[in-house]
N, CA, C and O atoms as a MOPAC input file, in Angstrom:
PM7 MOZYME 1SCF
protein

 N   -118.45000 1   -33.97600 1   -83.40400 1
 C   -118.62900 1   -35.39500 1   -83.57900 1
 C   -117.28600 1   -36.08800 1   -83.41700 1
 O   -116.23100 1   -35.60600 1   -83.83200 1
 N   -117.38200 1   -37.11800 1   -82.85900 1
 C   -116.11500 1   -38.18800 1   -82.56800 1
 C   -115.92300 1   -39.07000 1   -82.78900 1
 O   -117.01900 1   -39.61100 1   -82.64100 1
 N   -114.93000 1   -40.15800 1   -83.23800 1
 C   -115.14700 1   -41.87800 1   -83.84100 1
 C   -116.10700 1   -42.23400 1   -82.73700 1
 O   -116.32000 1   -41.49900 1   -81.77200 1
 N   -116.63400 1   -43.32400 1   -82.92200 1
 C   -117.75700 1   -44.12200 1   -82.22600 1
 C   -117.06200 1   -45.84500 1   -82.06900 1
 O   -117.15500 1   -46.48300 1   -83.11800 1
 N   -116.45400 1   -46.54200 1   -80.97100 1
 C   -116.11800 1   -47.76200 1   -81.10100 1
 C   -117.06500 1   -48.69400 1   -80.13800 1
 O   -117.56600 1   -48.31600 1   -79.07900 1
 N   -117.19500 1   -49.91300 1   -80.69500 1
 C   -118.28300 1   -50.89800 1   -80.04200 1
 C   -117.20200 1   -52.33800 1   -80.14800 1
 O   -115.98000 1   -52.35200 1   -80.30000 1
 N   -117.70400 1   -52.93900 1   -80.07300 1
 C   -116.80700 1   -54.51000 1   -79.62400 1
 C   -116.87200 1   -55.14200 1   -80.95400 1
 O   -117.88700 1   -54.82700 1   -81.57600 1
 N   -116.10800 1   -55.90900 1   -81.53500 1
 C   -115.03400 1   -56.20100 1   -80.75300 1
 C   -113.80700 1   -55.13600 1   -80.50900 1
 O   -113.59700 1   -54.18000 1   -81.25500 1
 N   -113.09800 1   -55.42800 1   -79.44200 1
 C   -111.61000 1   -54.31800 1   -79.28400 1
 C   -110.87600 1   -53.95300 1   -80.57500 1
 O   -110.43800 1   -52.84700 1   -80.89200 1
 N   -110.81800 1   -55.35600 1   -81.40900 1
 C   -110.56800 1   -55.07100 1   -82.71500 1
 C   -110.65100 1   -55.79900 1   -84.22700 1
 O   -110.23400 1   -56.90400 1   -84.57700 1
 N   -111.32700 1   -54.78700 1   -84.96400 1
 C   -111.82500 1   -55.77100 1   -86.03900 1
 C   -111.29000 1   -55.01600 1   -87.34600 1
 O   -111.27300 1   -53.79900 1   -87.53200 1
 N   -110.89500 1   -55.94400 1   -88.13300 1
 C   -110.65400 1   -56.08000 1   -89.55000 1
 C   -109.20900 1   -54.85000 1   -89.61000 1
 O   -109.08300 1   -53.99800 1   -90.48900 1
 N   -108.15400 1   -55.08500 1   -88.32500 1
 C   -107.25200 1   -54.59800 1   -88.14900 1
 C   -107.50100 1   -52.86100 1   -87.74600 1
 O   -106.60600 1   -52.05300 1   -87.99500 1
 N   -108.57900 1   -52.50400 1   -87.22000 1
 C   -109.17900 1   -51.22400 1   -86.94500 1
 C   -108.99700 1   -51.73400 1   -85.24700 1
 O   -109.34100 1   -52.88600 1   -84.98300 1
 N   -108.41600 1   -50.78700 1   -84.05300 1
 C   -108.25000 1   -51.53100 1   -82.58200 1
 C   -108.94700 1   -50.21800 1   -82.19300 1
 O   -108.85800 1   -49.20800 1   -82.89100 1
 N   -109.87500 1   -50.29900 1   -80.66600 1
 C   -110.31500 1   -49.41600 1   -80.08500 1
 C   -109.18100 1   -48.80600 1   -79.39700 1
 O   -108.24200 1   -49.47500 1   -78.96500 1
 N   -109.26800 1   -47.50400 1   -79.29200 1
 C   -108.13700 1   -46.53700 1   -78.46800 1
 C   -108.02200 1   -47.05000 1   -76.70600 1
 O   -108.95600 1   -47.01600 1   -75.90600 1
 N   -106.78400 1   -47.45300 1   -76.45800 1
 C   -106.90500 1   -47.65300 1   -74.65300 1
 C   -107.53500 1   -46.82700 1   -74.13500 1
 O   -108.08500 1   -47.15700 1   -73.08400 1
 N   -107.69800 1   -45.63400 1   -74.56000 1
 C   -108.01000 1   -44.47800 1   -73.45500 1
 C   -109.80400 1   -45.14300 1   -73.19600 1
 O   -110.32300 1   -45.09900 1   -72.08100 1
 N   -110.50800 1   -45.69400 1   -74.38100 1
 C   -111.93000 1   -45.68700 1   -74.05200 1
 C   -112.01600 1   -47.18400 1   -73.32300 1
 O   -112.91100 1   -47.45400 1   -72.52200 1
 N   -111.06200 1   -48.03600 1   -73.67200 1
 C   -111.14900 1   -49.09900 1   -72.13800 1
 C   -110.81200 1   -48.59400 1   -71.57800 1
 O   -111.76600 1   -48.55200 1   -70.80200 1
 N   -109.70300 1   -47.66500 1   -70.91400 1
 C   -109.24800 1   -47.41200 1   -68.95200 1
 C   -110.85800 1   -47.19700 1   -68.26300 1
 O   -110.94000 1   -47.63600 1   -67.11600 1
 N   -111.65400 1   -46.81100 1   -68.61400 1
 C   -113.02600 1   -46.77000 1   -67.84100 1
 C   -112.81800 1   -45.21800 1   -66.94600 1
 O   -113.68400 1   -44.83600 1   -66.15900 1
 N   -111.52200 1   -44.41400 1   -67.21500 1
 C   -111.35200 1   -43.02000 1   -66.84900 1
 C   -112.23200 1   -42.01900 1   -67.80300 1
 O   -111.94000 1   -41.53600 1   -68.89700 1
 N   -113.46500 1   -41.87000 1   -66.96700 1
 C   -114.58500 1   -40.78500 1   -68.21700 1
 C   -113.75300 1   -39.23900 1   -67.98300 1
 O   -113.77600 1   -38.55100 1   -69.00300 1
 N   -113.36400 1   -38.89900 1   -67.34000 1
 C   -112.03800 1   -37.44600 1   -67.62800 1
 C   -111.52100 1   -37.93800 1   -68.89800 1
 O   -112.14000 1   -37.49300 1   -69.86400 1
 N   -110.31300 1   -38.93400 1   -69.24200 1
 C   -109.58500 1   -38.97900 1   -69.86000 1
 C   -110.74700 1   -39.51600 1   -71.15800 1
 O   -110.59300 1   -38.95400 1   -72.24300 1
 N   -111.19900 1   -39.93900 1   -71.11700 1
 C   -112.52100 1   -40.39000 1   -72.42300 1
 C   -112.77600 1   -38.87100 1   -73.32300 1
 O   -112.62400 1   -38.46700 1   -74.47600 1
 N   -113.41500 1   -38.17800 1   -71.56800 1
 C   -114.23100 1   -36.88100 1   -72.43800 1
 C   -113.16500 1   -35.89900 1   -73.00200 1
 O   -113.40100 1   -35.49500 1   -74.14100 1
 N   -112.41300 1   -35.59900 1   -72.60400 1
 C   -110.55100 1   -34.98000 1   -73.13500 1
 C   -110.28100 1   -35.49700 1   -74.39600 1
 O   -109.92400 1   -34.74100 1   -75.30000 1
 N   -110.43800 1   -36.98000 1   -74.61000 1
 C   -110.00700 1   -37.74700 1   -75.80800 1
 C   -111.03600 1   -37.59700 1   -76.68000 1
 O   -110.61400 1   -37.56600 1   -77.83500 1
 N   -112.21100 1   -37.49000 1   -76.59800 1
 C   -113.30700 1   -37.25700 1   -77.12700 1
 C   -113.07100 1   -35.55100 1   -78.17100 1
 O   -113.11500 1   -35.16600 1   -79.33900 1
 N   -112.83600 1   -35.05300 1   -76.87700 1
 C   -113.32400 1   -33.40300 1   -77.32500 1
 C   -111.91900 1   -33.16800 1   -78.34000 1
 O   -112.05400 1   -32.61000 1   -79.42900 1
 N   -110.76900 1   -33.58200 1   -77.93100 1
 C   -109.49700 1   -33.56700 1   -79.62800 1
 C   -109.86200 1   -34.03600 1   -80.32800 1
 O   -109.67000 1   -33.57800 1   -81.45400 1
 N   -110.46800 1   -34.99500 1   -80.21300 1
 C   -110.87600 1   -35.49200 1   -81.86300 1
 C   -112.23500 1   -34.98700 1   -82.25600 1
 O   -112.58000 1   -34.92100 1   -83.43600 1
 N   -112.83600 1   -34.70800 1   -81.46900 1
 C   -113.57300 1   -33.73100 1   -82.41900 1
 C   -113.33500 1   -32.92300 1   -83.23900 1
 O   -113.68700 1   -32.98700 1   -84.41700 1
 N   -112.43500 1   -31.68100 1   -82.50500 1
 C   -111.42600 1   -30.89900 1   -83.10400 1
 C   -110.71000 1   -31.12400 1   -83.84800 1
 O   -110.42700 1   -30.15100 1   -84.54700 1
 N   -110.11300 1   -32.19900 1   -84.12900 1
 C   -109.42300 1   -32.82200 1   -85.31300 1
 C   -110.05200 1   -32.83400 1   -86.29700 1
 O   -109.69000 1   -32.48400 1   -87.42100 1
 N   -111.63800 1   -33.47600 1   -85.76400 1
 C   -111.89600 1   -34.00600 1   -87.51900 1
 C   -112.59600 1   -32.79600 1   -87.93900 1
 O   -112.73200 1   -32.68200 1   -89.15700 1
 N   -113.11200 1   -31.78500 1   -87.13800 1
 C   -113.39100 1   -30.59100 1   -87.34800 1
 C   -112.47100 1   -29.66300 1   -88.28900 1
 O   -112.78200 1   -29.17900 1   -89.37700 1
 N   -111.37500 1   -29.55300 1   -87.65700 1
 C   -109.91700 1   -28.50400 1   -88.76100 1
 C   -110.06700 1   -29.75600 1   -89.81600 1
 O   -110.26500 1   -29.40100 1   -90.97800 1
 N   -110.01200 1   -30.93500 1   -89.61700 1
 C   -109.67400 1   -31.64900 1   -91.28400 1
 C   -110.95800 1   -31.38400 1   -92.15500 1
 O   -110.63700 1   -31.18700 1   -93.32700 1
 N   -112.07000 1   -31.33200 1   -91.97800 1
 C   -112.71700 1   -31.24100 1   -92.60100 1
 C   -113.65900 1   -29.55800 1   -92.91600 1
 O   -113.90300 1   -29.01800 1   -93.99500 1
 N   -113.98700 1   -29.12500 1   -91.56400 1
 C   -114.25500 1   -28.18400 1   -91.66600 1
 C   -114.02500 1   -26.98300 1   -91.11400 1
 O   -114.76700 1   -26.43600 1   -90.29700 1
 N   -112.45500 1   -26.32200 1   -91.77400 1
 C   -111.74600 1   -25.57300 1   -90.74300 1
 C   -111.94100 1   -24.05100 1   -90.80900 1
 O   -111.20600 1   -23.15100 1   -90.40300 1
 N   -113.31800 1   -24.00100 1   -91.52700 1
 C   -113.60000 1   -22.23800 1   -91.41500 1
 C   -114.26900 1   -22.45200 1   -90.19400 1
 O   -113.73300 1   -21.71200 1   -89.36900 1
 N   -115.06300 1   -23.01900 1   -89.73800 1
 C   -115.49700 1   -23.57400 1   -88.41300 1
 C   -115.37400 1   -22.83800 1   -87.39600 1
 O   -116.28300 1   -22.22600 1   -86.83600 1
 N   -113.93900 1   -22.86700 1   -87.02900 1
 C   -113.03700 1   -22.84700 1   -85.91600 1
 C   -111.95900 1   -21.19700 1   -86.08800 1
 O   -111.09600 1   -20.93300 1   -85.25100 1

């Protein structure tokens, strides 16, 4: 699972990551799949 951002670009001082505006779905799905992994070891790192 990965953050999820919708519009506006930025609200209540929370900003969407550039990488998911460039409109580059390589660099999206790359950015996607680390943070999965991230929140995966932070939370559940027998997991892995």
């Amino acid at each position: 699972e990965f953050p999820h951002y919708t519009r506006p670009r930025n609200f209540r001082g929370h900003t969407v990551p550039e990488v998911l505006l460039s409109g580059d779905h390589g660099e999206i799905a790359q950015w996607r799949q680390e943070q999965s992994l991230q929140r995966t070891r932070e939370r559940r790192e027998d997991l892995l």
